[in-house]
C-alpha positions in Angstrom: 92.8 123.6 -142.4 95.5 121.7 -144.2 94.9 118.2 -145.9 96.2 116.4 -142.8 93.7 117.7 -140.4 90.9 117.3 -143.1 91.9 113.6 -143.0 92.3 113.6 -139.3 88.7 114.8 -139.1 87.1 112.2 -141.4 89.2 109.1 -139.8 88.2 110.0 -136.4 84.6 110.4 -137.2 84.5 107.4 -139.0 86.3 105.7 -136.4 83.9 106.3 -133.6 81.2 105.9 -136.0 82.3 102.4 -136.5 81.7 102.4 -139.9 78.2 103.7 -140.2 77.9 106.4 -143.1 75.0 108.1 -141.6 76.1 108.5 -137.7 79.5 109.4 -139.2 77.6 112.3 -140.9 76.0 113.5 -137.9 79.4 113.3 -136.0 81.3 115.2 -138.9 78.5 117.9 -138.3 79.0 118.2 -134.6 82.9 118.2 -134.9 82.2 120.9 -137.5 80.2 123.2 -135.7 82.8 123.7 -132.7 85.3 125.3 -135.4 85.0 128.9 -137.1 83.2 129.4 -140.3 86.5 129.7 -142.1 87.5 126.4 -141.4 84.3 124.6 -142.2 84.8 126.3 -145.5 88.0 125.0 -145.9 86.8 121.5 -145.1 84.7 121.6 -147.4 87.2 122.9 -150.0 88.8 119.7 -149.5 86.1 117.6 -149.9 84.7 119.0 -152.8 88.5 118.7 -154.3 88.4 115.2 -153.3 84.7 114.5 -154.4 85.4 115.8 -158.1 88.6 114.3 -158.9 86.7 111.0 -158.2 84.4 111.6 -161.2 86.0 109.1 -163.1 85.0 106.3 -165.1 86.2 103.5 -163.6 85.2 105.0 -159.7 82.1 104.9 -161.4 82.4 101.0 -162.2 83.4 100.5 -158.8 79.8 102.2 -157.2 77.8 99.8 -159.7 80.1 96.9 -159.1 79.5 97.7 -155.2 76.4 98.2 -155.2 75.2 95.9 -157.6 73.7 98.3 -160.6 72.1 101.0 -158.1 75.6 102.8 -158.4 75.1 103.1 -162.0 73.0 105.8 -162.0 74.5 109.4 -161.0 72.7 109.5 -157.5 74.0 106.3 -156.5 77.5 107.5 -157.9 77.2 110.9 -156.3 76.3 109.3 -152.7 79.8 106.6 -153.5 82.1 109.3 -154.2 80.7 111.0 -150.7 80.8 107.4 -148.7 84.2 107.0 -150.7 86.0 110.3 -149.0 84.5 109.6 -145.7 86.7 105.9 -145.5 89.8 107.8 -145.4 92.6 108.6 -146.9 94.6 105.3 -147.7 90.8 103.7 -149.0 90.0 107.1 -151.1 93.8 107.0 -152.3 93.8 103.7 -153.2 90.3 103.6 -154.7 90.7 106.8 -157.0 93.9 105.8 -158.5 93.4 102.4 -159.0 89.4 101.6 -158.5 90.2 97.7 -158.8 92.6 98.3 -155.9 89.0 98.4 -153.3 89.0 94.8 -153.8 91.8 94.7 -151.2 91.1 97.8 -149.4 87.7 97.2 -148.3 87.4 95.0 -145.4 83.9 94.0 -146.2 81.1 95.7 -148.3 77.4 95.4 -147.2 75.1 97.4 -150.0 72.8 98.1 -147.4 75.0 100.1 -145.5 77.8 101.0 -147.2 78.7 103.1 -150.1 75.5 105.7 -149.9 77.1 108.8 -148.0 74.9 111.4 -149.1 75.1 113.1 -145.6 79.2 113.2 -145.2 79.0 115.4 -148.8 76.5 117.7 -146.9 78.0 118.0 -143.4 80.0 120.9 -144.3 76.9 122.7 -145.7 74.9 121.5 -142.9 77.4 123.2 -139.9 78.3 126.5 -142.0 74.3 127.1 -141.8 74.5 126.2 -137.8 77.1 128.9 -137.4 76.2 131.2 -139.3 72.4 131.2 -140.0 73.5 131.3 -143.6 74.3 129.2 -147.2 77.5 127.8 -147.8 78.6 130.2 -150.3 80.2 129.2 -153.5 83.6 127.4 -152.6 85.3 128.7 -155.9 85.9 124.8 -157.2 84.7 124.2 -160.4 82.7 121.2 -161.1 83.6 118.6 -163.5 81.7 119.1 -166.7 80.6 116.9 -169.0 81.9 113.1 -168.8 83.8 111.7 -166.1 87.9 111.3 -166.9 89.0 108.0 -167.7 87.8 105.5 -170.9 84.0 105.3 -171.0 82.5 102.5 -169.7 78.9 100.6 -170.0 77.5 100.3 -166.7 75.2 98.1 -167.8 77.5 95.8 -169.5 78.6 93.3 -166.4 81.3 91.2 -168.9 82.9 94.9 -169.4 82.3 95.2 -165.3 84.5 92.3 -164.8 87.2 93.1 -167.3 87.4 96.5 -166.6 87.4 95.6 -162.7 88.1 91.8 -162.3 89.5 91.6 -158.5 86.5 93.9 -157.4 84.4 91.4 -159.6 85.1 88.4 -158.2 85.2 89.7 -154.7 82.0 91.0 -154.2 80.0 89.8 -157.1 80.2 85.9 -157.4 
C-alpha cells in the first residue's frame, strides 16, 4: 500500500461516515479486513508514521485549544492525533505543519464529537487480529521519546494558548 491508497482509504471512510470518528472506525475495520495481512500492516505503517510525526508541541496546543483543556492531557492528545489522521490528508497536512492553520481547515469543531479517534488508531490492530487470529506484531517504527518536537508549551497557560495559536483561539474559543 502506497501513501495514496492509505489516504484513499481514510477519505472514503470518513466520507461515508459523515464525519463521525467512531462509525468511521468501524468502517476502516471492515474495509480492512477484505485486504491481506500484509497490507493491513502497511496501513498501519502509515498511520503510525503519521500519528508520531504529529507529537509536536503546538499539535498538542491545538487538542487542548479544541477541546477546551481535555486535550491537555496525553489521552486526549493521543485520541487528537488518531481523529487528526482520520480527516485526511489536506486537514492532517495542514494541521501538522502549521497547527494554527486548523482554524481555516476545520469546517466546524463540536468537542463532543470530534477530535477523540481512539478507534481509527486501533482499526488496523483490530482487522490484523480478524484475519489472522493473531497480535499486530511490532511495525518496526520507533516511537517518539521523550518530549514532543517543537518549543514547549504550558497547556494550562490559555494567554500562551492564544499567542502561540491566535486564529485557532479566537475561532473556537471566544
Amino acid at each position: 500500500m502506497d501513501e495514496t491508497e492509505f489516504w484513499e482509504i481514510i477519505d472514503a471512510t470518513r466520507e461515508e461516515a459523515e464525519g463521525d470518528p467512531e462509525e468511521q472506525a468501524d468502517l476502516l475495520v471492515e474495509r480492512l479486513t477484505r485486504l491481506d495481512p500484509d497490507t493491513v500492516l502497511d496501513y498501519a505503517r502509515h498511520f503510525e508514521a503519521r500519528f508520531n510525526r504529529a507529537y509536536h508541541w503546538d499539535v498538542w496546543g491545538a487538542a487542548a485549544v479544541l477541546l477546551d483543556g481535555a486535550g491537555a492531557v496525553e489521552e486526549g492528545f493521543d485520541a487528537f492525533r488518531c481523529w487528526l489522521i482520520g480527516q485526511g490528508r489536506e486537514v492532517y497536512e495542514g494541521g501538522v505543519a502549521d497547527p494554527d492553520e486548523l482554524a481555516e481547515l476545520l469546517d466546524a469543531f463540536d468537542p463532543e464529537l470530534d477530535g477523540d479517534g481512539e478507534e481509527i488508531g486501533f482499526a488496523a490492530d483490530e482487522a490484523y487480529e480478524t484475519l489472522t487470529g493473531t497480535e499486530t506484531p511490532d511495525l518496526g517504527i520507533a516511537m517518539p521519546d521523550g518530549e514532543p518536537e517543537g518549543m514547549p508549551l504550558d497547556l494550562a497557560d490559555e494567554e500562551a494558548l492564544a499567542a502561540r495559536l491566535p486564529r485557532l483561539w479566537e475561532r473556537f474559543r471566544p
